[in-house]
N, C-alpha and C positions, 0 to 999 in steps of 0.2 A: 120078608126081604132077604135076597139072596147074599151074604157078605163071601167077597171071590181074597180067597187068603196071596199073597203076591210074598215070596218064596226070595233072599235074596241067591243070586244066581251063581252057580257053581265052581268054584276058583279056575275050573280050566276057562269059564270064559273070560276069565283074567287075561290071560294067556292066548285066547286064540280070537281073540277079536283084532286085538292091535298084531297078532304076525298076520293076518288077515288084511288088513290097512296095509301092514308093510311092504307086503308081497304083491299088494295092487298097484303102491306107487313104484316100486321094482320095476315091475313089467311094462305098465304105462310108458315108465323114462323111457323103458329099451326101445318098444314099438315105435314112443314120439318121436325117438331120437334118430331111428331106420328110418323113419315116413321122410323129416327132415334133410338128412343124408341123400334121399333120394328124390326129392326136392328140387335139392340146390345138383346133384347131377343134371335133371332132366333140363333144367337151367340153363345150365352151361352148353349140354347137348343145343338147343335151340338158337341160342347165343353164336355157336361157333358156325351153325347151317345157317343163321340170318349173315355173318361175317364170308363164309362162303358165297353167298349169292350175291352179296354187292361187287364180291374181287368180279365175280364171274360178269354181271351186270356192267362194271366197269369198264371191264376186257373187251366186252363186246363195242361198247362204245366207243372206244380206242381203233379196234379192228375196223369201222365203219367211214371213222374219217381219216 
């Protein structure tokens, strides 16, 4: 029978596991936080075209009678 010897692991992966982890929740916020930002514009863009086309829609309807 083969015994596989299991070695504890080297102090740097003390150390680079968790700035590892840290640096992925880092980056994650940043991008969630662009993706969101840009979101809530594209939002607003739509919001303000759908408020445009009733002024306009109105307009017309006013003009008719």
């Amino acid at each position: 029978m083969i015994a596989l010897a299991i070695a504890a692991p080297p102090s740097s992966h003390f150390i680079f596991i968790p700035v590892v982890l840290l640096l992925g929740i880092v980056i994650g916020f940043m991008m969630g936080s662009r993706a969101t930002r840009d979101a809530f514009r594209l939002e607003q863009r739509k919001a303000a075209e759908r408020e445009e086309r009733r002024v306009r829609r109105q307009a017309e309807a006013e003009a008719r009678k």
